[in-house]
KEVEXVEX-361145 format. One record per atom (N, C-alpha, C, O): residue in three letters; x negated, y negated, z. Coordinates in steps of 0.05 Angstrom, whole numbers, plus 5000, padded with zeros to 4 digits. Last residue first. Layout:
N
AlaXYZ
...
END
This chain:
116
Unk415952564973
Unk415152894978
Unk411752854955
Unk410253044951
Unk415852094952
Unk414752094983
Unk414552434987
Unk412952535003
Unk418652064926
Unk416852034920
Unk414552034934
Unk412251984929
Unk425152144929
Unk423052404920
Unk420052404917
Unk418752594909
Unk425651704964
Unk424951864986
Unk423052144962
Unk421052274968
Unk425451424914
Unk423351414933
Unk423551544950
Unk421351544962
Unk429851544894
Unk428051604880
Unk425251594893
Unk423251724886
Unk434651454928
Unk433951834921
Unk431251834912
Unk429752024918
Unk434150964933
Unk434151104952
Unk432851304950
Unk430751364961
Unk436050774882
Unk433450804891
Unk431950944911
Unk429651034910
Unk441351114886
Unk439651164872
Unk437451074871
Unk435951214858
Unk443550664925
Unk443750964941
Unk441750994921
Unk439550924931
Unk443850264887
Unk442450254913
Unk441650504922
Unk439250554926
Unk447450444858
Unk445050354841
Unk442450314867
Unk440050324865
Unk451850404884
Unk451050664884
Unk447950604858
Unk446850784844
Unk452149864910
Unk450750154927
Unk450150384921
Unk448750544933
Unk454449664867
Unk450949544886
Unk450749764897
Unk448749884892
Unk458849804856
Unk455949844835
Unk453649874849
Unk451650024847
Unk461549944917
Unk460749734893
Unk458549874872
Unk456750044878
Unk466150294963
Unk463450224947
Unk463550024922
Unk465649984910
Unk470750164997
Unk468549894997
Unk466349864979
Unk465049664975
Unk472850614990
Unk474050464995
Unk472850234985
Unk473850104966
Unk468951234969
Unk469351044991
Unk470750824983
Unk469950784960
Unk467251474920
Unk469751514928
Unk470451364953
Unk472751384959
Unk462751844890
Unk462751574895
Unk466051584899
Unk467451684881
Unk457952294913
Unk460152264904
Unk460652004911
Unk459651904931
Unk452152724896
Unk453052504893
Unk456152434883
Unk457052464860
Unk449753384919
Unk452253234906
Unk452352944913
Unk452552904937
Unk444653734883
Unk445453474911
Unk447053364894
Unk446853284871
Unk442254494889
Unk442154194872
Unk444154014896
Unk444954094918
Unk440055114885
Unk440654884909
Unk441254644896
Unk438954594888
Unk442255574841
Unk439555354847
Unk441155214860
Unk443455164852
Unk445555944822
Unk445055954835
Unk442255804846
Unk440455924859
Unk449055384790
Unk447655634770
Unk445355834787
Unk443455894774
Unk448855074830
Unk449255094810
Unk447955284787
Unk445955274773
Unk451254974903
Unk449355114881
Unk450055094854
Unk452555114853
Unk450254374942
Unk451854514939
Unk450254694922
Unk447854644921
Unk449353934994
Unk447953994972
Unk450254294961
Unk451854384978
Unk451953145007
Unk451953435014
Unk450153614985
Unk449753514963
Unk448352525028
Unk449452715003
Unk449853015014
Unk448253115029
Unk448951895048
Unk449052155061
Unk450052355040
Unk452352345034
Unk445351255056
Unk447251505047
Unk447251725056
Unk445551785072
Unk441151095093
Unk442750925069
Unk445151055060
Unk447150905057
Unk439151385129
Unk440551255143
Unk442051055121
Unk443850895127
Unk434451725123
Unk434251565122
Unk436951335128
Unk436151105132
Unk436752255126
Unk434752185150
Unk435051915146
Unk436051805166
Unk438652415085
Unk440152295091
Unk438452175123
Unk439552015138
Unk433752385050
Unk434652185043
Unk437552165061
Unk438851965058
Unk431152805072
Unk429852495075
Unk431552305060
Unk430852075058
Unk434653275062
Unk434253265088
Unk432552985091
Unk432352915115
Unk433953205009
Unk436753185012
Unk436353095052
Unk437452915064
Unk427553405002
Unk429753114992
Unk431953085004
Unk431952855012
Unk427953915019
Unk427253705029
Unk427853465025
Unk428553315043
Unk432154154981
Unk432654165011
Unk430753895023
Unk431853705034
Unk428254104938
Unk430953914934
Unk432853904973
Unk434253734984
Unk424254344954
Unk423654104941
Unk426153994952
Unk426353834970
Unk427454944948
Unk425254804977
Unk425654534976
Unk427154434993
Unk428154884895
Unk429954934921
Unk429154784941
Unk429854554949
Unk422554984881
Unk424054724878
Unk426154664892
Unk426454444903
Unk421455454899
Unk419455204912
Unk422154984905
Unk423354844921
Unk424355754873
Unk425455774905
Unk424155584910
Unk425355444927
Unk423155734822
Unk426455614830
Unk426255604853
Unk427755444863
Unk416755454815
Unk417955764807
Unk420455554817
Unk420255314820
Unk412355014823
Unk412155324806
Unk413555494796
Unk412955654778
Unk412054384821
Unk412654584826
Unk413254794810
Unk414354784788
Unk409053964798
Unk408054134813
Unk410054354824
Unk408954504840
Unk413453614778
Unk412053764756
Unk410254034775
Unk410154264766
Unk419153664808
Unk417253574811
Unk414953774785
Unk415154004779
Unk425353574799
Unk423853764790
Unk420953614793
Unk420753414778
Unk431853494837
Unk429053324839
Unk427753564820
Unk428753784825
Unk437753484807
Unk435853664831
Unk433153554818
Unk432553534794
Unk445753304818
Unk443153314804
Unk440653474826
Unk441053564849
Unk452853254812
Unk449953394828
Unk446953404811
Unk446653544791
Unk458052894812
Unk455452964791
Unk453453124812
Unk453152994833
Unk464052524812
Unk462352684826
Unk460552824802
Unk461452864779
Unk469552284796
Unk467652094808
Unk465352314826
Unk465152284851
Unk469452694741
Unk470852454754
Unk469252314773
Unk467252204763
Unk464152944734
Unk467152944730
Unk468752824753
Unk468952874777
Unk458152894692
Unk459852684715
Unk462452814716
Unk463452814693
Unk456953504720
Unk458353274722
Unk456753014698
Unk454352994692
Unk450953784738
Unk454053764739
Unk455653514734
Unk455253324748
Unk445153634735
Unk446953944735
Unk449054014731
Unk449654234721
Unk440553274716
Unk443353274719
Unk444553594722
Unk444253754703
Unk434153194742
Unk436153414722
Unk438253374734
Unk438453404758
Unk427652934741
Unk430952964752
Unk432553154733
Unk431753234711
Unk422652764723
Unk423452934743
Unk426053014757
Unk426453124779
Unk424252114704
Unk422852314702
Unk423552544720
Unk425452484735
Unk431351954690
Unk429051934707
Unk427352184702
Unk428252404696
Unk435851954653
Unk432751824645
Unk430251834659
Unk427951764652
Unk439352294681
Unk438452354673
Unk436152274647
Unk435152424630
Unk440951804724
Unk439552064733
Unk437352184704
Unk434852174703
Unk442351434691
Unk440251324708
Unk439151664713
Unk436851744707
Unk447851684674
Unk445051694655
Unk442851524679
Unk440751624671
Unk449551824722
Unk449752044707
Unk446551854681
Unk444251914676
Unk450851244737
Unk449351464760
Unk448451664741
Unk446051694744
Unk455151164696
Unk453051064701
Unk450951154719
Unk448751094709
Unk458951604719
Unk457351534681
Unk455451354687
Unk453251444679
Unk459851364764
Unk458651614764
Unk457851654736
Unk455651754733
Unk462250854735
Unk459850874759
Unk458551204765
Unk456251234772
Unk467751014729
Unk465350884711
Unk462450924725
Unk460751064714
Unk470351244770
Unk469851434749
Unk466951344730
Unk465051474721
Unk470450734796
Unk468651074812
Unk468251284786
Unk466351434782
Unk472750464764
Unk471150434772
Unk469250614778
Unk466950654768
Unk478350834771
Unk477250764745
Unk474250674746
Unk472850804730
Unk480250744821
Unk479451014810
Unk476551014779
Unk474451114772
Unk481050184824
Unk479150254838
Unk478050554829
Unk475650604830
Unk485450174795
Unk482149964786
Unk479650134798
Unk477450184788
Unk489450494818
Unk487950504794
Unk485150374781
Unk483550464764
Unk489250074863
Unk488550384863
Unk487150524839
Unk484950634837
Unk491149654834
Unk489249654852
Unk487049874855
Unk484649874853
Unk496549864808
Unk493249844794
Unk491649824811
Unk489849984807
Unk499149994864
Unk498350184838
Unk496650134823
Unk494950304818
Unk496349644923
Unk498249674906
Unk497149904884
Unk494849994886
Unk493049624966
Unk491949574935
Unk493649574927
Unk493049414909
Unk495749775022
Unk495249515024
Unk493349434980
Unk492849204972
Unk498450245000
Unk500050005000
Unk498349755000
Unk498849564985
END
């Protein structure tokens, strides 16, 4: 009630745009891989570090990522599997988010991966 029907709608529409946008930032970044999505306002992607060897290290990799980036106190991602590999769900669906945060949250991701 308090957005009314387009309100709501603006706002769906948005979250939808913005995960297309999340979706190519991910998948220009070096060492990233889109896994899933965009569908609708959700995508999972997974850090590939060139040093790593085999699926279980990268697993590892992407556990560690997921465990420094919600340590860090900017966002909070759950990890889910895709194609039985660990990968990290990014969902945009809060009330208040803006472009700014989720262009924010994604520096986030990129320097905590940089820090492994």
């Amino acid at each position: 009630r308090s957005y009314g029907a387009e309100g709501l709608r603006k706002m769906i529409r948005n979250h939808i745009e913005w995960t297309r946008h999340l979706a190519g930032l991910v998948e220009s970044a070096e060492h990233f891989e889109l896994t899933t999505g965009p569908d609708l306002a959700l995508l999972s992607f997974r850090y590939i570090p060139e040093w790593a060897t085999d699926g279980a290290e990268v697993d590892g990799v992407n556990e560690e990522l997921l465990r420094r980036i919600n340590d860090g106190g900017h966002l909070y991602l759950t990890k889910t599997r895709a194609k039985g590999r660990i990968v990290i769900r990014f969902v945009i669906g809060q009330t208040y988010t803006t472009l700014r945060h989720v262009e924010e949250g994604w520096a986030h991701i990129q320097e905590a991966a940089q820090e492994i």
